[in-house]
Each structure stands twice: as structure tokens, then as C-alpha cells.
N, CA, C and O atoms as a MOPAC input file, in Angstrom:
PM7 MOZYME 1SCF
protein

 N      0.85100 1    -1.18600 1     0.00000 1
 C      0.00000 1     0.00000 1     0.00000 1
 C      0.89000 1     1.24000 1     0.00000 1
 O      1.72200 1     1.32900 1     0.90200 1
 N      0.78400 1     2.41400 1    -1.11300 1
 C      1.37300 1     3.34200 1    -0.59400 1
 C      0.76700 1     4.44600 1    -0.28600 1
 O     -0.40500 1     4.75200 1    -0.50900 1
 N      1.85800 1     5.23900 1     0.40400 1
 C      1.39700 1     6.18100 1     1.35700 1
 C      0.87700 1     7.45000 1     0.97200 1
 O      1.85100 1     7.80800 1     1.63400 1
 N      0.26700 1     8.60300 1     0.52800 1
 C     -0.36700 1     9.75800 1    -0.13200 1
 C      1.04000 1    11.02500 1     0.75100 1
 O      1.29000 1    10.92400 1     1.95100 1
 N      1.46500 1    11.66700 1     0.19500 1
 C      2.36000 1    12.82100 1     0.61700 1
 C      1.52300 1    13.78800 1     0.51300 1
 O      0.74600 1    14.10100 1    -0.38900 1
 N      1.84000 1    14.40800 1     1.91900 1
 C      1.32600 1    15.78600 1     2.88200 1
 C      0.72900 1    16.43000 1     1.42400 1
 O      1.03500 1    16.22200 1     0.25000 1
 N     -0.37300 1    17.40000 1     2.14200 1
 C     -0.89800 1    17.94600 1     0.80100 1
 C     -0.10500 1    19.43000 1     0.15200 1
 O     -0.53400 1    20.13900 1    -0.75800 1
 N      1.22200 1    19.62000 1     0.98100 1
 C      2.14200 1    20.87700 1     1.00600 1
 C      2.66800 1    20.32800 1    -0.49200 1
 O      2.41200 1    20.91500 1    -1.54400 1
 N      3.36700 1    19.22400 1    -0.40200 1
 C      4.30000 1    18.17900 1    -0.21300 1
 C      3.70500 1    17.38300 1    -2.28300 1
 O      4.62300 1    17.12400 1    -3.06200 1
 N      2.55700 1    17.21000 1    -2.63600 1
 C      1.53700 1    17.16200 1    -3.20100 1
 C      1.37300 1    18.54400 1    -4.17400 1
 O      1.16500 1    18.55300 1    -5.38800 1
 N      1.49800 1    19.46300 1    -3.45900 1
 C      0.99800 1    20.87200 1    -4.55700 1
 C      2.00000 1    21.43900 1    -4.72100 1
 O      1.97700 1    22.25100 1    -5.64600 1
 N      3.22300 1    21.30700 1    -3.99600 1
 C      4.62900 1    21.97500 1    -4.26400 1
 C      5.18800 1    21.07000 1    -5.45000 1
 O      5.31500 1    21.64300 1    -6.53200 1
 N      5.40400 1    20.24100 1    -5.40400 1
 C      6.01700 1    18.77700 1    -6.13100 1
 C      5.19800 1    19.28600 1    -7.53000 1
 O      6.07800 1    19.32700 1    -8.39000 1
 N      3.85200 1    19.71100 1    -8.17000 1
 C      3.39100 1    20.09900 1    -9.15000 1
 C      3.56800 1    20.92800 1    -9.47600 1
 O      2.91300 1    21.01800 1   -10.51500 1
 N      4.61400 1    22.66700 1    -9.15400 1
 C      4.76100 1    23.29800 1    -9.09800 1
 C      6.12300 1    23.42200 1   -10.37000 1
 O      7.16800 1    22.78300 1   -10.24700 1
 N      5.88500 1    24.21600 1   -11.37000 1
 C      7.09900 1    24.76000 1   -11.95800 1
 C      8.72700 1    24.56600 1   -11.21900 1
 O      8.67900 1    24.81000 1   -10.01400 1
 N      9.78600 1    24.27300 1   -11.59500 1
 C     10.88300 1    24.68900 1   -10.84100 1
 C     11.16500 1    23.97600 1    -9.32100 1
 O     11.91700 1    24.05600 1    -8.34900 1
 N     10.24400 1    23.38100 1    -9.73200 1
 C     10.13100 1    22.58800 1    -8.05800 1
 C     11.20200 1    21.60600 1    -7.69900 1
 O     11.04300 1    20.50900 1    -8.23400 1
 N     12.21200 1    21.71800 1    -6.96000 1
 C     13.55500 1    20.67100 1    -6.84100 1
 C     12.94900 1    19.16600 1    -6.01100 1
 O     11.82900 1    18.98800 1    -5.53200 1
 N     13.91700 1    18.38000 1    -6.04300 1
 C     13.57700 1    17.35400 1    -5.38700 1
 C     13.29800 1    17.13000 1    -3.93900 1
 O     12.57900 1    16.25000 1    -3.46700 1
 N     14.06800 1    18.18600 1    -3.20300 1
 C     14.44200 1    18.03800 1    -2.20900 1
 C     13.02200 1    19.07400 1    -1.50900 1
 O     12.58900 1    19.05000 1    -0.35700 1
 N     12.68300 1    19.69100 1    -2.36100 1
 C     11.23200 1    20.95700 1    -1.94300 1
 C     11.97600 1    22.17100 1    -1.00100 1
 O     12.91000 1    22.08600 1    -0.20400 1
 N     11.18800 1    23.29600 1    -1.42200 1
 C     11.50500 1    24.71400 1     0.03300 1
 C     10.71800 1    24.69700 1     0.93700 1
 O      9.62000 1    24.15900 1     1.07600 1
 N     11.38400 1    25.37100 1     1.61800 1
 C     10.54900 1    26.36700 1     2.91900 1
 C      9.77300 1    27.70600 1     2.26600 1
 O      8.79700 1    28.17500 1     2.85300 1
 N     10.14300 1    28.14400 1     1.33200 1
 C     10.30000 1    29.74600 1     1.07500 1
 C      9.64700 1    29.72800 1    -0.32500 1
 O      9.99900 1    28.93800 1    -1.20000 1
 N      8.90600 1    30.42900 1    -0.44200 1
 C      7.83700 1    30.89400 1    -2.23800 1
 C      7.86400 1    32.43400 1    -2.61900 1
 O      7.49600 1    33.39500 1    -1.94300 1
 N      8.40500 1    32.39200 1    -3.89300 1
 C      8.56600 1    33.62600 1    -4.50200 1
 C      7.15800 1    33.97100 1    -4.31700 1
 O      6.49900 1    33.35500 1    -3.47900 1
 N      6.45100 1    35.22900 1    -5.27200 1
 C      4.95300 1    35.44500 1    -5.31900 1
 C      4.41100 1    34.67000 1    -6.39400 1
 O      3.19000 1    34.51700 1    -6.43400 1
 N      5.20400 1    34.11600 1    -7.34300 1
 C      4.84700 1    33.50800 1    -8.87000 1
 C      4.81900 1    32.27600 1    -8.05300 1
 O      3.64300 1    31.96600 1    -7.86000 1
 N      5.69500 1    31.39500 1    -7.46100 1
 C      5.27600 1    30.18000 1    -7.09700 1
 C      4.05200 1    30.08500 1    -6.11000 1
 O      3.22000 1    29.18300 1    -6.20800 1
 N      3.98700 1    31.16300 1    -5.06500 1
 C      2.92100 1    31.00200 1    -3.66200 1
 C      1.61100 1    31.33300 1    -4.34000 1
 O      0.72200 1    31.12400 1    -3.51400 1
 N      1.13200 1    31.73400 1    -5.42200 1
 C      0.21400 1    32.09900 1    -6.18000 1
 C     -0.24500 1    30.90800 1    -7.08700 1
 O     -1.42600 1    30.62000 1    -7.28000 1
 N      0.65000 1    30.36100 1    -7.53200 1
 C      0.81900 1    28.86600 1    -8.14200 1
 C      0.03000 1    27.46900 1    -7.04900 1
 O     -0.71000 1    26.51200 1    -7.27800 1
 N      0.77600 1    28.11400 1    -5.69400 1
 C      0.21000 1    27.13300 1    -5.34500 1
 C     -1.02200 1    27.09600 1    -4.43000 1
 O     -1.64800 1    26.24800 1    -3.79400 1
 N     -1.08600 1    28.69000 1    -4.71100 1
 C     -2.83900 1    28.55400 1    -3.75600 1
 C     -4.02400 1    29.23100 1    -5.08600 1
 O     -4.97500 1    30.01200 1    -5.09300 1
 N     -3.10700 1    28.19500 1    -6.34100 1
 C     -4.53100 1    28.52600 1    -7.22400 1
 C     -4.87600 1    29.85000 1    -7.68400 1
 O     -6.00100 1    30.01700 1    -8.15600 1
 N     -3.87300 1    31.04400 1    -7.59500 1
 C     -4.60100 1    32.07500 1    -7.38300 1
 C     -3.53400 1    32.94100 1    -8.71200 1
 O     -2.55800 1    32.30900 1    -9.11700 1
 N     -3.80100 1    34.32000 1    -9.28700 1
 C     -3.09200 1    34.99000 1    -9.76900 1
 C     -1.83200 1    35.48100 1    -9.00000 1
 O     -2.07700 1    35.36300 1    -7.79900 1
 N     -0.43000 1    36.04500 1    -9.22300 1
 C      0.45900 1    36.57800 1    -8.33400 1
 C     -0.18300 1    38.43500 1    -7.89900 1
 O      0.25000 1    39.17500 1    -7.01500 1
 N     -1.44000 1    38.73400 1    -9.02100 1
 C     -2.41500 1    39.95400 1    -8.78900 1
 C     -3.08000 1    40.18600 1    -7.65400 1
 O     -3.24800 1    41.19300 1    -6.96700 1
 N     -3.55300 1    38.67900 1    -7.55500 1
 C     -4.51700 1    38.75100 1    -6.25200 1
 C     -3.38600 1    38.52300 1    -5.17400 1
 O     -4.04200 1    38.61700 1    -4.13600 1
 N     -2.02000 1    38.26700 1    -4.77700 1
 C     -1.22400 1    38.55500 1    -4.10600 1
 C     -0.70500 1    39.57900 1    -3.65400 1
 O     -0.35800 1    39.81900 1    -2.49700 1
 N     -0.63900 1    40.25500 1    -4.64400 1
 C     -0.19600 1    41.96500 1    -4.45800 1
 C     -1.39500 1    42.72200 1    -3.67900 1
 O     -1.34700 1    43.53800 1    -2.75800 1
 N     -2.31900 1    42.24700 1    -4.26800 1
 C     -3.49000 1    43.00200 1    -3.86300 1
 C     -3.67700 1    42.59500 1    -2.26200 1
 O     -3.43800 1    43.31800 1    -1.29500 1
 N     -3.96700 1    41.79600 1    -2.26000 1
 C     -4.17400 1    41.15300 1    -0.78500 1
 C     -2.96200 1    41.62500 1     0.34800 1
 O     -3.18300 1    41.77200 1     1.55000 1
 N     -1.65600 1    41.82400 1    -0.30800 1
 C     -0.34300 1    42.13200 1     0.51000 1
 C     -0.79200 1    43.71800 1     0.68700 1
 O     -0.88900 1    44.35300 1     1.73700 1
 N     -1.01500 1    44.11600 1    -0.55100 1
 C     -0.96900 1    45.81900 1    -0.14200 1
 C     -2.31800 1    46.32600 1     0.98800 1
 O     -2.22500 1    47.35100 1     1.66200 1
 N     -3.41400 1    45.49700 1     1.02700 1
 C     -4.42800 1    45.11900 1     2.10200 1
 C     -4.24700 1    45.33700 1     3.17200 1
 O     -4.88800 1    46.16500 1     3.82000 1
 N     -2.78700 1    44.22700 1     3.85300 1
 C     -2.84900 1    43.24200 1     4.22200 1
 C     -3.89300 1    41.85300 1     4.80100 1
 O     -4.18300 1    41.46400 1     5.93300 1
 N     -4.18500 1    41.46900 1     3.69500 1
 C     -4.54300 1    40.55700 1     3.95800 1
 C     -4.01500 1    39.47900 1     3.37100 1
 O     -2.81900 1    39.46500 1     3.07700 1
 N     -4.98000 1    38.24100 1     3.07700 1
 C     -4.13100 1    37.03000 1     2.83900 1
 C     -2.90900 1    36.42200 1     3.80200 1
 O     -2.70400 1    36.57500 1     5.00600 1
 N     -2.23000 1    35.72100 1     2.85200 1
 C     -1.44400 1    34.69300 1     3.59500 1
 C      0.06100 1    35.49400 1     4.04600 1
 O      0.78500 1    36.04300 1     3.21600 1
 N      0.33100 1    35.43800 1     5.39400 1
 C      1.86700 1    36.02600 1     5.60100 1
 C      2.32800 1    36.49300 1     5.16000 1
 O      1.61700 1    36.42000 1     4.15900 1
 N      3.50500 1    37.42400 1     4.71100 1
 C      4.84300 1    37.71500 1     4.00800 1
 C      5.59100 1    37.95900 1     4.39100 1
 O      5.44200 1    37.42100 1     5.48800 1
 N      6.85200 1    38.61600 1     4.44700 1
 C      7.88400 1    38.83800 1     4.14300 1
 C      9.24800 1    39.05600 1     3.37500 1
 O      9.82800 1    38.19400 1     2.71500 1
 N      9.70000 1    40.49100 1     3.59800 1
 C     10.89500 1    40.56100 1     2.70800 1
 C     12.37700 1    40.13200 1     2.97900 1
 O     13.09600 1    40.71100 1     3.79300 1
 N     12.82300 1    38.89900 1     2.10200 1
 C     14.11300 1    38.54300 1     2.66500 1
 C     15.58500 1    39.23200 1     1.28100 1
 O     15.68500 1    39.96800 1     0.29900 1
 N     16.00400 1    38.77700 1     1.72700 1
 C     17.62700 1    39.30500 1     0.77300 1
 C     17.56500 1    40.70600 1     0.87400 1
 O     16.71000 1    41.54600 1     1.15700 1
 N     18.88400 1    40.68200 1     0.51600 1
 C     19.13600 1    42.26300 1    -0.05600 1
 C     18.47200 1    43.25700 1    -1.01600 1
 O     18.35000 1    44.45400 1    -0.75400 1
 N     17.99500 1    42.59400 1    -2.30100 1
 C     16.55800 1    43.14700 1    -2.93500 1
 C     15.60900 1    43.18400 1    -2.40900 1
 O     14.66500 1    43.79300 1    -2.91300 1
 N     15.46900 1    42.40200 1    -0.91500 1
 C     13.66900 1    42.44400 1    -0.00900 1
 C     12.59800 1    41.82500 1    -0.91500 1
 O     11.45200 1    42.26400 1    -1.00000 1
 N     13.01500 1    40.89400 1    -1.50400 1
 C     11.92900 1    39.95800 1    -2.19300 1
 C     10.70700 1    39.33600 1    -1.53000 1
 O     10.56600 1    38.50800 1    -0.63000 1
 N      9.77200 1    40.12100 1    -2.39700 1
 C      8.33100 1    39.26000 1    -1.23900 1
 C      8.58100 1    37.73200 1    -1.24100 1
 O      9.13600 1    37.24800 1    -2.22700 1
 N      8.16500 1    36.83600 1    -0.07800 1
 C      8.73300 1    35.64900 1     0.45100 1
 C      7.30700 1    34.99800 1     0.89300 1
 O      6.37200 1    35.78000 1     1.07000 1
 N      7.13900 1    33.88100 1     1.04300 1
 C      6.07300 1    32.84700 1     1.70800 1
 C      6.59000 1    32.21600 1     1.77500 1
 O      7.36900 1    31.77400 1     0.93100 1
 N      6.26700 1    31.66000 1     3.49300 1
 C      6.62500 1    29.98500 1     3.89700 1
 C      5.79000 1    29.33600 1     3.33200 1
 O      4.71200 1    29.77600 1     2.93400 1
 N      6.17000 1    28.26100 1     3.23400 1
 C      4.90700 1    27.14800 1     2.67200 1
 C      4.03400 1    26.54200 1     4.33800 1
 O      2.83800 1    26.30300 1     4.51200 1
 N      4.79200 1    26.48100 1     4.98800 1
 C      4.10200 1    25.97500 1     6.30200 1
 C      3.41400 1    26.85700 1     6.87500 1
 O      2.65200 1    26.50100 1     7.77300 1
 N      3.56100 1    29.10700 1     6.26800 1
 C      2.49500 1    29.43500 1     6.64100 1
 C      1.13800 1    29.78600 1     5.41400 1
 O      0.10200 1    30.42500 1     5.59800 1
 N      1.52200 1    29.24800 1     4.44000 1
 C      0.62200 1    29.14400 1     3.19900 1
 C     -0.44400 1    28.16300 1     3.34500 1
 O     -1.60200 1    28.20300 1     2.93000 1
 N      0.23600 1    27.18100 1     4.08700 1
 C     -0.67100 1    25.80300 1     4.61200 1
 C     -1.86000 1    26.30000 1     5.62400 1
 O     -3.07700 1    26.20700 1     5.47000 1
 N     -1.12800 1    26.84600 1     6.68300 1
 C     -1.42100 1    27.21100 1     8.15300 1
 C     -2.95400 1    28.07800 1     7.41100 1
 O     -4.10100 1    27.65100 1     7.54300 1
 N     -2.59100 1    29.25800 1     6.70300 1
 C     -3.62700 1    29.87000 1     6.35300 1
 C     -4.40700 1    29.54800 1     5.35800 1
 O     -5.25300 1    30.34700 1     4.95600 1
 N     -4.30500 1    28.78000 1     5.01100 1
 C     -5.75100 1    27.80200 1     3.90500 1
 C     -6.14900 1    27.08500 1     5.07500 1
 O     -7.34900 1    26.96800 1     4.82700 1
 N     -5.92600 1    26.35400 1     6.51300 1
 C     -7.00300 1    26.13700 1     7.21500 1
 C     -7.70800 1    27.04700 1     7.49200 1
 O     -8.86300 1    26.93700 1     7.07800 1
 N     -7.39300 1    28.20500 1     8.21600 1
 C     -7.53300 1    28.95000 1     8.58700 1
 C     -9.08000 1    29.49100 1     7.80600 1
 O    -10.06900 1    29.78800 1     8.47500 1
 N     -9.03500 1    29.54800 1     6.09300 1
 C     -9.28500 1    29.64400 1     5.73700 1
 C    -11.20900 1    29.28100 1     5.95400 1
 O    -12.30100 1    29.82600 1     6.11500 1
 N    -10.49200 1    27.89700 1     5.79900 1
 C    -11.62100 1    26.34900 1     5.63300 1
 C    -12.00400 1    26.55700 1     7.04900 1
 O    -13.16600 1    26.96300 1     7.02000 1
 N    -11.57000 1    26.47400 1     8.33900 1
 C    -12.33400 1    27.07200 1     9.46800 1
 C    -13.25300 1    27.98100 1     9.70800 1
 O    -14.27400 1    27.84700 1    10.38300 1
 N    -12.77600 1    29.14800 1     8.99700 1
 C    -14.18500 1    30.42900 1     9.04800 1
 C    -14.83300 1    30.30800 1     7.87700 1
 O    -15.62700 1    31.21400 1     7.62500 1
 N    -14.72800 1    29.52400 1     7.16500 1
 C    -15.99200 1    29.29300 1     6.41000 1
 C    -17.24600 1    28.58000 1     6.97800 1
 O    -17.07000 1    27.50500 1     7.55100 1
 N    -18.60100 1    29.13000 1     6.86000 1
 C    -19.62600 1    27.80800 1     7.86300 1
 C    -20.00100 1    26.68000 1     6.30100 1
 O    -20.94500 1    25.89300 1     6.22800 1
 N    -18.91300 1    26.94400 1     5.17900 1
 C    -19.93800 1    25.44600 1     4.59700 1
 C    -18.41200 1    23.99500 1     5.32900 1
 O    -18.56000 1    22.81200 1     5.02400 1
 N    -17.47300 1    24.33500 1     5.99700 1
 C    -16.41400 1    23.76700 1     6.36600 1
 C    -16.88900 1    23.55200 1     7.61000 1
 O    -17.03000 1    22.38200 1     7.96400 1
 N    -17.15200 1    24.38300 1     8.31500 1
 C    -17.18000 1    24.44900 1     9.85300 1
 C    -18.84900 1    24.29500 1    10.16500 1
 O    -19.76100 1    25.07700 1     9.89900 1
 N    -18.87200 1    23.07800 1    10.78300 1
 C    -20.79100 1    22.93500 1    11.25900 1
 C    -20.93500 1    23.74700 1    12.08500 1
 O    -22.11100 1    24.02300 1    12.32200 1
 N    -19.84700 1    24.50300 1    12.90300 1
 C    -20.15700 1    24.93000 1    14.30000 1
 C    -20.38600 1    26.81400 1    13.85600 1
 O    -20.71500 1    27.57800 1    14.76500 1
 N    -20.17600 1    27.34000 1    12.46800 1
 C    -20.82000 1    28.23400 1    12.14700 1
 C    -21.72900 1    28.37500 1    11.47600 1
 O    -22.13700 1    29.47800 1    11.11200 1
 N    -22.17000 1    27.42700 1    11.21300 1
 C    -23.61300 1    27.18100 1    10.19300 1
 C    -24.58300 1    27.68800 1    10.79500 1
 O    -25.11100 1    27.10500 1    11.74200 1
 N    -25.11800 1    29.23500 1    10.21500 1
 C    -26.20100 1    29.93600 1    10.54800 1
 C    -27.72500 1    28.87600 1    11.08700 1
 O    -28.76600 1    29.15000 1    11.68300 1
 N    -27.20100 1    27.73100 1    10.55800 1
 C    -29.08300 1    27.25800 1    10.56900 1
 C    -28.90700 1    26.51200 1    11.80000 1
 O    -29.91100 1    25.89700 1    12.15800 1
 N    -28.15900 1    26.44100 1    12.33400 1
 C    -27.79400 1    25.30100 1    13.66500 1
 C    -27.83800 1    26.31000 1    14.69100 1
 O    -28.00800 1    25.98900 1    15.86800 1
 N    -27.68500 1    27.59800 1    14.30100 1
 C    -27.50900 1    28.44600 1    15.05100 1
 C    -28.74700 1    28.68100 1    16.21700 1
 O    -29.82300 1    28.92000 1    15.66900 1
 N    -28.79400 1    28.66600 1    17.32800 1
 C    -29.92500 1    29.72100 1    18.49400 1
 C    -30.29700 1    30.82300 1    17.64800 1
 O    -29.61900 1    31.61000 1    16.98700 1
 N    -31.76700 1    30.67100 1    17.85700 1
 C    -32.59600 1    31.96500 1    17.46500 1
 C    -32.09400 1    32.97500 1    18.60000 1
 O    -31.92100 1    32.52300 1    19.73200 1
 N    -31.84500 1    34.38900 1    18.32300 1
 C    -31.74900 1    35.97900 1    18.81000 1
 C    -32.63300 1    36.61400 1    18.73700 1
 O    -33.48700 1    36.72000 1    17.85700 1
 N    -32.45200 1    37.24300 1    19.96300 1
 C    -33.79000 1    38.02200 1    20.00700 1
 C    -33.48500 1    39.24500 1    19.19000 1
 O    -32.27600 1    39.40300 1    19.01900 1
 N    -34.24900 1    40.14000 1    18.64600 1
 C    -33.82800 1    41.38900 1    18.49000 1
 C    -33.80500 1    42.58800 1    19.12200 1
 O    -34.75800 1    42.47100 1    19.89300 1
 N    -33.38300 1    43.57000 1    19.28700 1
 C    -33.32000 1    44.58600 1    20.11200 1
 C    -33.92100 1    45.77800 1    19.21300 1
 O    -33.82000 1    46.06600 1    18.02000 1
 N    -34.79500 1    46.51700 1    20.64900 1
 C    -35.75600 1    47.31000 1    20.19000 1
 C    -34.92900 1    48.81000 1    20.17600 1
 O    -34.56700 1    49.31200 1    21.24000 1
 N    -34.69100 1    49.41500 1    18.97000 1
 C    -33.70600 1    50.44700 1    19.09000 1
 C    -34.59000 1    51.45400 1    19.54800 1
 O    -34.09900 1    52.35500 1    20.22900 1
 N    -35.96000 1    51.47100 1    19.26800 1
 C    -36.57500 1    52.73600 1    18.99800 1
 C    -37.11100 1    53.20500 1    20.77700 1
 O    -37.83900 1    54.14700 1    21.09200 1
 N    -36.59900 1    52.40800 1    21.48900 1
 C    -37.15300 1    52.60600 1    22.82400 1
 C    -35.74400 1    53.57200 1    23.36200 1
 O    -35.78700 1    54.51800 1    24.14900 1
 N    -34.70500 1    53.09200 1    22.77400 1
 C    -33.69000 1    53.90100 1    23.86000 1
 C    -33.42100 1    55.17200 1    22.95900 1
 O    -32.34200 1    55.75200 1    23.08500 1
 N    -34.18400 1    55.54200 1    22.22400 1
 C    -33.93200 1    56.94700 1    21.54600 1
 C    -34.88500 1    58.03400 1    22.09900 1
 O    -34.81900 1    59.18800 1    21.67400 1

């Protein structure tokens, strides 16, 4: 029987340029590559900040992604979503009462 490799491990390995040995570290063309996405919607999301981590390393300050926090934040992801998470699913949810604004005015 063999064994299925990590799903990092799995989407890096399909990746352009990808060595045998795999990184720690993703340009914006590869970390975009591997979360499916344009390196546009990277920029965009960085100048936000939002999205997944960054950082500038070297002497040029090249935007940088770990892959272990590229991972970290696609759960992250799949957690605050309620079609992922039962425990935010509006319909499971306790009925709220509503609050009567027009009394404290």
C-alpha cells in the first residue's frame, strides 16, 4: 500500500521549478501557483494586508512565503468558512432576540 504525501508536499512537487528536495520559502509567482490564485490577487491582498503572511528577505527584499504558513492559512481559511465548519452554520444556530432600538432613543 502506498502512502499519499502531505498535501504541502503534493501541490509543491506540481509546481514549476520545483527541486527534489522541496523549500521552505515561495517567490509570489510560485505562492500564487500554489494557492490557485493569480500573483495579482497577491499583491493586492499584501498591499491590504490581507491574505497569507509575508515577508521581505535578501538584499533586494523579495516578497517571500513559507509554505508551512501558506498551509497554516488555507485552514484557517476552511475554518471560518460555515460550509467547512458545522459549528458556524447559521441554521444550527440559536434563534436571537432582536433589540428594540426605537425605545432607547
Amino acid at each position: 500500500m502506498s502512502e499519499v504525501a502531505p498535501l504541502s508536499q503534493r501541490r509543491y512537487s506540481a509546481l514549476p521549478n520545483a527541486s527534489a528536495i522541496g523549500r521552505a520559502f515561495l517567490g509570489v509567482q510560485e505562492a500564487a501557483a500554489y494557492l490557485g490564485i493569480s500573483p495579482r490577487t497577491l499583491y493586492v491582498w499584501r498591499h491590504r494586508r490581507q491574505g497569507p503572511p509575508s515577508f521581505r528577505m535578501g538584499a533586494r527584499g523579495r516578497v517571500t512565503y513559507r509554505l508551512d504558513a501558506l498551509d497554516a492559512w488555507i485552514r484557517e481559511q476552511e475554518l471560518a468558512d460555515s460550509r467547512s465548519n458545522p459549528a458556524l452554520d447559521p441554521v444550527s444556530a440559536a434563534p436571537q432576540r432582536r433589540v428594540d432600538h426605537s425605545a432607547t432613543a
